[in-house]
N, C-alpha and C positions, 0 to 999 in steps of 0.2 A: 763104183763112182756114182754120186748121187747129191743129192744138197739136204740141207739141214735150216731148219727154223725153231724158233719157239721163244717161249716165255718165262722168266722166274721173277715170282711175285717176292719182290724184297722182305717185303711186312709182313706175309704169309696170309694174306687176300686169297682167292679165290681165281685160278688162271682160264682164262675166256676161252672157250672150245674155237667158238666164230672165228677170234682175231687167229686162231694158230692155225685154224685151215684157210682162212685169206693168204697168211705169209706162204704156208705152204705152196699152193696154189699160183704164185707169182712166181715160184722156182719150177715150174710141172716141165720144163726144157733139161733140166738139168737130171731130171729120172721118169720117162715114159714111162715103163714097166707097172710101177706100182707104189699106191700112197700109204701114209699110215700114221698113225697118232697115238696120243699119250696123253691124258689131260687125267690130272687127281690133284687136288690140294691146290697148292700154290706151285706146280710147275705144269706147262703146256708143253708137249715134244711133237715136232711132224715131223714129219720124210719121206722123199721121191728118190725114187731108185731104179738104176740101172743097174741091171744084172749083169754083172760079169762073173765073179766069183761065187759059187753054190747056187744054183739058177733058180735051185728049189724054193717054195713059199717060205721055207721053213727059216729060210736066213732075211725075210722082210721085217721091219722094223718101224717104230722102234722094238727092239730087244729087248727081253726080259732075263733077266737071270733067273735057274731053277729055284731059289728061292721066293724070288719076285721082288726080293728087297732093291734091286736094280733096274734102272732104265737106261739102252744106248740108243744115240741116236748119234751116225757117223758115214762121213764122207770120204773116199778114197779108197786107198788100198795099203793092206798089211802083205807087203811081198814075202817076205817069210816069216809065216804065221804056221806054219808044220813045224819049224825049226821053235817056234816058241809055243806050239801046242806041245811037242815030243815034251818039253822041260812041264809040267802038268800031267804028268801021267794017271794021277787020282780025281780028274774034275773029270765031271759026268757031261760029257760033251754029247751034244743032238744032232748037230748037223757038220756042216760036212766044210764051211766057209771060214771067213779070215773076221770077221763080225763076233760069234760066240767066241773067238780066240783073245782078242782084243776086250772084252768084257771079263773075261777067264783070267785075264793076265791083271787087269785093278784090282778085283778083289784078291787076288793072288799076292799082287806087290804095290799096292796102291799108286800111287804116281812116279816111283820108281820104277814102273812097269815100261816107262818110257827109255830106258836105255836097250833095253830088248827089241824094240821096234826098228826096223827096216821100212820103209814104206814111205808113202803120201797121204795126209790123214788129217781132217778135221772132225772132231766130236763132242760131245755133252753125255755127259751121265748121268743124272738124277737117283742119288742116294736115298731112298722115302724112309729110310730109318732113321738118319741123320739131318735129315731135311737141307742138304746140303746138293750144290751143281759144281762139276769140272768141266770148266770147256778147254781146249786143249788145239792145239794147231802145230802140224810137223816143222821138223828141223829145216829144212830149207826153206818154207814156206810155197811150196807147191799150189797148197787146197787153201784158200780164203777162211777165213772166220771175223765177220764185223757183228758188234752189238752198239748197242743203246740204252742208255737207263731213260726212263718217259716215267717222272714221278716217280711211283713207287715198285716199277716193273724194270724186270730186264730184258730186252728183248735181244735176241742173235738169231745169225739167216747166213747161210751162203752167198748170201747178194743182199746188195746197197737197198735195192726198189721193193724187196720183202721183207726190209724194215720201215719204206716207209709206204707198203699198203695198208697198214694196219693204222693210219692218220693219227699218229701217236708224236710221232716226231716234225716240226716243221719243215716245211720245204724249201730250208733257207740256207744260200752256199754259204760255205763258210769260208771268209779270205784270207786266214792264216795259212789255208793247204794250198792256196792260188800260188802263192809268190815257189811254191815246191814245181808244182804242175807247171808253170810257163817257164820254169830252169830245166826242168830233169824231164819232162815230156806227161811227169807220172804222182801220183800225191801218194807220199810213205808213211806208214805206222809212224805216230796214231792216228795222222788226221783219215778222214775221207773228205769227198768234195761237199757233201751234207753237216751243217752244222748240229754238234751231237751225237754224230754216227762215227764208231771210231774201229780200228782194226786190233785185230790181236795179235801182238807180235809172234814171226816165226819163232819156232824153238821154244815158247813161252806156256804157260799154262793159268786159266785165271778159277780160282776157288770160291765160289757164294756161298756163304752161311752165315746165317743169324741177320740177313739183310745188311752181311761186309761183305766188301767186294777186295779182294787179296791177286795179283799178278806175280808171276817170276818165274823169270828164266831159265830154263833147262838146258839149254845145251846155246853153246856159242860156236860160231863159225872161226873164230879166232883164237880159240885157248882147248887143244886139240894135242898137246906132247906126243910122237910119233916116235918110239924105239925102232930103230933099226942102222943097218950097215949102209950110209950113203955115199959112202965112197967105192963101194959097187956096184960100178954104171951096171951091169949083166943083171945084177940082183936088183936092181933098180927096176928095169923093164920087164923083168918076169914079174915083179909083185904087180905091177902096173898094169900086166896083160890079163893077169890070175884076178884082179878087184875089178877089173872091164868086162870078163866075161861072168864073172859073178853076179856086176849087175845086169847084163842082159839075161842072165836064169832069171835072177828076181820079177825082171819083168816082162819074164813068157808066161808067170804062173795065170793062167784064165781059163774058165771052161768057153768063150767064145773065141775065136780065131780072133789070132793079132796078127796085124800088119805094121807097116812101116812106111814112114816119109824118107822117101829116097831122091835128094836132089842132083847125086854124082858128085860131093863134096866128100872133105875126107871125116867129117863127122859120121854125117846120113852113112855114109860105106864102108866105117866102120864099126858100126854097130850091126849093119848087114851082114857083113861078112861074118860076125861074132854072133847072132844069130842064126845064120846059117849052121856054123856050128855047135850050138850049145841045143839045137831043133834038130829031132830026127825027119822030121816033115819039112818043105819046102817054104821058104819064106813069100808071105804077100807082101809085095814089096808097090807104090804109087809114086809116080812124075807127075808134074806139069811140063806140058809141051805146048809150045807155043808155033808157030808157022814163022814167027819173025824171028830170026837167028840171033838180032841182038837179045832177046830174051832168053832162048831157050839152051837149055840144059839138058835134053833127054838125050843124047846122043854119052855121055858120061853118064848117066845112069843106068843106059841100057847095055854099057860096060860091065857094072855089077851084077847088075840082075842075071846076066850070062853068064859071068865068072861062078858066081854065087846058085844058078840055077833056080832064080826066085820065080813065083809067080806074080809077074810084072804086067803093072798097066799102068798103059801114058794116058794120062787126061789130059786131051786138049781142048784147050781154053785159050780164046785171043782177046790180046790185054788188056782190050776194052769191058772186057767180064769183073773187071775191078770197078771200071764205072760203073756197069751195071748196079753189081753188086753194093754198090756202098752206102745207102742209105740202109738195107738191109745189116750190112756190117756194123754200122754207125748203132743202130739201133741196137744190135745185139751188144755194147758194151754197156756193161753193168758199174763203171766207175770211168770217166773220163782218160783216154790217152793219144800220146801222139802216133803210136803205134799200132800195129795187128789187125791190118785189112787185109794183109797178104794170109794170115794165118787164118783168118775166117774161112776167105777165099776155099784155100786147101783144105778146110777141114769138113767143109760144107761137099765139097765133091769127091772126100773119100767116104763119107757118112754117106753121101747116095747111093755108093756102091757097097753098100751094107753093112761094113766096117762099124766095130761099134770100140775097140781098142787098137791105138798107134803108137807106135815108138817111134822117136823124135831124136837127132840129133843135135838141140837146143842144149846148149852149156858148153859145148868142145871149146868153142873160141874163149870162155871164160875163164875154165881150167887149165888149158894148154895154151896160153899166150899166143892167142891165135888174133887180137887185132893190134892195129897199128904202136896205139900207145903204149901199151906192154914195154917195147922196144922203146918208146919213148922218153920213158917213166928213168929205162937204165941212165940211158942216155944225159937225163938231166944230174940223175945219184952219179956219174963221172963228171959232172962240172959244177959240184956243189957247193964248187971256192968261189962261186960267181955273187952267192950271200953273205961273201966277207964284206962284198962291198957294203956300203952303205945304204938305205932305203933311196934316202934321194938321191945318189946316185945312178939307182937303178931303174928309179922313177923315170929319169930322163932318159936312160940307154931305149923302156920300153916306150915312150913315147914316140920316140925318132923312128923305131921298130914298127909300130902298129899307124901310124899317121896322125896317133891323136884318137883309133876309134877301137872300141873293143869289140866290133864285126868282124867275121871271116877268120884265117890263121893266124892271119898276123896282129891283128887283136887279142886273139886265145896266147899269142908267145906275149903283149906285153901285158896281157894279163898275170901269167905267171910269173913272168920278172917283177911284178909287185905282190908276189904271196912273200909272208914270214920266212917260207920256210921251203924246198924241192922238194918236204917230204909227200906221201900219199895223203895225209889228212889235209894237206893246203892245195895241193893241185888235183884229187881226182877228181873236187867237184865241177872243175873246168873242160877235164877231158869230158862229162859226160852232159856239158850244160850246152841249151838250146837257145835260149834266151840269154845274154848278159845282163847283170844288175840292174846297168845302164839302160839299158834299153826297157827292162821291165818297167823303170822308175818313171820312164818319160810316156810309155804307153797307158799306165795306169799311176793308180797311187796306193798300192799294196808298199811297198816299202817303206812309206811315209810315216815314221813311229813306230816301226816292227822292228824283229829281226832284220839281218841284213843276210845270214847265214841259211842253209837250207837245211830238212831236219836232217837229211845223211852228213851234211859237213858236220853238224854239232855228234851227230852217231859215231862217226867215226871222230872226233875227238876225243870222246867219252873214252874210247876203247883204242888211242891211240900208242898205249905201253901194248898190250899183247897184239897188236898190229906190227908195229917196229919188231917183235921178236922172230916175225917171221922174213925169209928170201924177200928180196927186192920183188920179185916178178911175184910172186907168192901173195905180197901185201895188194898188189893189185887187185889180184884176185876175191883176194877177200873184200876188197873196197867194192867191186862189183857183185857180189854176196849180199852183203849192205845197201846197195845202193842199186843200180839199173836190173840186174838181175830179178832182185825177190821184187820191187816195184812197179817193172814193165815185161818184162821177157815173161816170167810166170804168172803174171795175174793176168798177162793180155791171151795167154796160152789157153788155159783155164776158162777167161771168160769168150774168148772164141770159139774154141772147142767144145766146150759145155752148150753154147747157143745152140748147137745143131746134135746133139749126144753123142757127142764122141769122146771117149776117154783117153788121153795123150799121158803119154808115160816118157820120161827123161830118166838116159842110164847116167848122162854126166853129171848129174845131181843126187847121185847114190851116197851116201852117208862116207861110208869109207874109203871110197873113192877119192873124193874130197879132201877127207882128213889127211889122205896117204899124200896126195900129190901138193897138197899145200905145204910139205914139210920136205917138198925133194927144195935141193939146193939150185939156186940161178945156173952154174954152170952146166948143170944136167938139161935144164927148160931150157934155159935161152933159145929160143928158135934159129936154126942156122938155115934153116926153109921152114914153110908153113908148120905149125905145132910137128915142129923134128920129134918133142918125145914121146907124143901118142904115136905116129909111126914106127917108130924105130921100136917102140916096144909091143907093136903089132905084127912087126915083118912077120913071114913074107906077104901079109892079109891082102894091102892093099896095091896094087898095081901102080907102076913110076907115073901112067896119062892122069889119074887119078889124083898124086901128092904133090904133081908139078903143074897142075894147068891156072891159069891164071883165075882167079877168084872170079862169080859173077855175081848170083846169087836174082831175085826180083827189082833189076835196078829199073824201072819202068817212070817214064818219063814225068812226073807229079808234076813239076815247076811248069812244064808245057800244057798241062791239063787244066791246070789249074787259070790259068791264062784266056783258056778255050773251054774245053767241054765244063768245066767245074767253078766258071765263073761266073755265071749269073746265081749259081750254088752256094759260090763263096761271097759273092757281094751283099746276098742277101741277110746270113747270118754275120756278115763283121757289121752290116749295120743295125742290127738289132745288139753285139754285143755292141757296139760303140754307145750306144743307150743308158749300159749297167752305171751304176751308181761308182765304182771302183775301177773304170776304163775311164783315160782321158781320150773321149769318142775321136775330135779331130785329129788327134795325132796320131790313131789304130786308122784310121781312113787314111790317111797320109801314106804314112807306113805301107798299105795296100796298094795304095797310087804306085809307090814308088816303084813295088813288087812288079805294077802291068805294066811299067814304065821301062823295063827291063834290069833293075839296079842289081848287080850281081851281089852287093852288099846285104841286101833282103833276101833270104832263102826259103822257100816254099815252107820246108817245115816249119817255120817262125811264124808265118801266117796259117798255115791249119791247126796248131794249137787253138790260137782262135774260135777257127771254123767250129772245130771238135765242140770246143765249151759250149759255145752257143748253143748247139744242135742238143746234147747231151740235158743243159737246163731244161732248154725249153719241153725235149721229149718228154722230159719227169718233173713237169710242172717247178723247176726250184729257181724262187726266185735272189 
């Protein structure tokens, strides 16, 4: 795990040693260990690294191929990289890590080399014979990869703030990704919050040469054909259990001890239990424990940790270590969100306790229909005849439904009763939006002339045929794939965890995992208790206190804080955003009013999106 920068001069200019150790040097959080560079002709390569796999020097980079005709320079991890070094029998390999493997395997198979790949992975390669660059970023989008063109340069970095130390790009937001950020919490491929700075899509790969810039997609989450017998539930939960522990081997491969985030939920303990046994050693397994019982959770973790015989420790932390901690958190995001103080949190006090690799139970609820909507989403595909009616018919049922306002639930139902359609391209932008239209429209004037759609509605549009091909609960899934998942769950993961060097590893985002379970049929998923088929295809793993206790999770009191301790905090940045040229100031002051006014209609998270931007520009200078 490490970060990546550098430069490729489009015109074949001359790449500036300075600017690629400036970028470098902005990422020095993301690999203590060790720097390193590349600078010839027209491309510049850095890299900071953490050592986890091959400790030796010998695997620091960037990387040369024995020829020297190559340069890597790459972020993450190749989990099985034995498995695709064994298929190489005749490459003269030097060391011992998953880096020469992944170098081994381009020249071997050039960008086909991407279907062999297991892992989390962002990279560049620099071809000096061909004078050609691939920058490249995994199938789920785990590991970030953003660039910038500034004239006649390309520049790319593992973070936002190491494309713009190099004072190349302005430090100007950009409002097309706003109206994304005040819906979805999060701004998705391509924008970022920096006008000009753009990401590279999960699963995609982008080719330089000849100063053309060429993208496309390699693997999709949604067009995945799945052979097999699914009308055998038995054979069903054996492949299920067989692709679960396979990714947890994948990701024990470390020469430093790995640990585990164990909250006592049935994700976190089931992958403890799954490592447990795919480790002939004892699992370190971490809580949070709180003293306030509405918070805490250790008492269910230290279920596992006994069952399981891990080496278990409760960090206690009282909940006000969130206050503490949050201008620190705040700071450490490298791209604006409304989410992952709680993940900073956690990841900053298993990093003290030496931990430099964790596995994460992040994605269970995604794949296994583990939140509310899942069950929702059926629910509406059973009353589909409701769209026979007419628009203005139904215009009026949801009007009478919601009061007139598209706040709270009952606004989200007559919202829906005015989409096209029950399908997932028309409603799941609702299940996952924080903001309504309405409300963005009247707080600002980002809508005014734009889109009205957000980029995941128009995403899954695009891809709404091989969406439909899949299960009801299935297509959800994937909509979450596309949308909350690869935009806030794993970048907020990534850039939390990265702030403090810790490298977080997801089994539920294993490649074939995915592919397998997105192709089981509704009848099998349907939850008949919490994700019935990750259990049921675990038995006897997990214990009944464990797959029956009612959900908690960090539900810590924000709307009250925010009130009190976080309010001279919040006051300050909503009136600096009420300022921005793209807020209509009084009516974001209003809105706040209403918030300390107690209106259950205004919800806390609605107003720290706010907060967040503010704080975020001003931190990085953008105005």
């Amino acid at each position: 795990m490490c970060g990546i920068a550098g430069i490729i001069e489009l015109k074949g200019g001359a790449a500036d040693a300075n600017l690629v150790r400036k970028m470098t040097d902005a990422i020095a959080h993301r690999g203590p260990d060790a720097d390193g560079f590349f600078v010839e002709g027209s491309a510049g390569l850095g890299h900071r690294r953490l050592s986890i796999i091959d400790l030796s020097t010998d695997s620091n980079q960037p990387f040369h191929d024995p020829s020297g005709r190559y340069v890597l320079v790459y972020n993450g991890e190749m989990y099985n990289y034995e498995e695709v070094k064994a298929m190489m029998p005749d490459y003269p390999f030097r060391t011992a890590g998953d880096t020469e493997v992944l170098l081994a395997a381009y020249i071997r198979w050039g960008v086909d080399c991407l279907r062999h790949f297991r892992g989390m992975y962002a990279f560049v390669i620099w071809d000096k014979q061909e004078r050609t660059a691939l920058l490249c970023r995994d199938k789920m989008g785990v590991k970030p990869l953003y660039y910038a063109v500034a004239g006649d340069r390309l520049l790319f970095s593992s973070e936002i703030r190491s494309i713009l130390s190099t004072g190349l790009v302005a430090r100007e937001v950009d409002e097309k990704a706003l109206l994304d950020y005040f819906s979805d919490q999060s701004i998705p491929y391509p924008y970022t919050v920096v006008k000009g700075i753009r990401q590279l899509e999960a699963g995609s790969w982008m080719r330089i040469k000849d100063g053309r810039i060429r993208e496309h997609r390699y693997w999709d989450v949604t067009n995945n054909p799945i052979e097999f017998d699914f009308a055998d539930r038995d054979g069903v939960h054996r492949r299920i259990r067989q692709l679960m522990l396979q990714s947890i081997r994948r990701r024990l491969v470390s020469d430093v001890p790995v640990g585990a985030f164990l909250s006592g939920g049935i994700d976190s303990s089931a992958v403890v239990g799954l490592m447990a046994e795919a480790s002939s050693s004892p699992a370190n397994t971490f809580t949070i424990s709180f003293d306030e019982k509405a918070y805490d959770e250790s008492e269910y973790a230290d279920i596992i940790a006994k069952k399981f015989n891990t080496h278990h420790t409760r960090l206690l932390l009282q909940p006000t270590v969130f206050l503490d901690e949050l201008e620190n958190a705040l700071t450490a995001m490298d791209t604006p969100s409304g989410d992952g103080i709680n993940t900073y949190v956690v990841s900053k006090a298993i990093s003290r306790k030496g931990m430099r690799v964790a596995l994460s139970g992040a994605g269970g609820d995604e794949l296994f229909a583990g939140y509310p909507f899942f069950s929702q989403y059926l629910w509406l595909q059973r009353r589909s005849w409701i769209w026979r009616f007419p628009s203005g018919v139904r215009s009026i049922v949801a009007a009478v439904l919601s009061g007139g306002r598209q706040e709270g639930k009952k606004g989200r139902i007559g919202q829906i009763l005015c989409q096209p359609s029950p399908s997932i391209v028309d409603v799941y932008p609702l299940f996952r939006q924080i903001l309504p239209p309405s409300v963005i429209g009247r707080l600002s004037n980002l809508s005014s002339g734009r889109r009205l759609t957000t980029v995941v509605g128009e995403e899954l549009r695009r891809r709404q045929q091989e969406i439909k091909s899949l299960p009801f609960l299935s297509q959800v899934s994937a909509a979450e794939y596309l949308g909350y998942t690869q935009h806030t769950l794993l970048k907020d993961t990534d850039q939390m965890s990265m702030a403090v060097s810790l490298e977080v590893r997801e089994p539920f985002f294993d490649q074939d995992l995915v592919e397998f379970v997105l192709a089981v049929p509704d009848v099998l998923k349907n939850p008949s208790y919490p994700k019935s088929l990750l259990v049921e295809s675990l038995k006897p793993l997990l214990p009944d206190e464990i797959v029956f206790r009612r959900k908690q999770g960090f539900l810590f009191p924000w709307d009250v804080w925010l009130r009190t301790d976080l309010k001279g905090f919040c006051d300050r940045y909503l009136k600096n955003m009420a300022d921005r040229s793209f807020i209509n100031g009084g009516k974001l002051l209003s809105y706040w009013n209403r918030f300390l006014a107690g209106d259950k209609r205004v919800r806390w998270s609605e107003i720290w999106l706010f907060v967040v931007l503010e704080y975020w520009l001003e931190k990085n200078g953008v105005s």
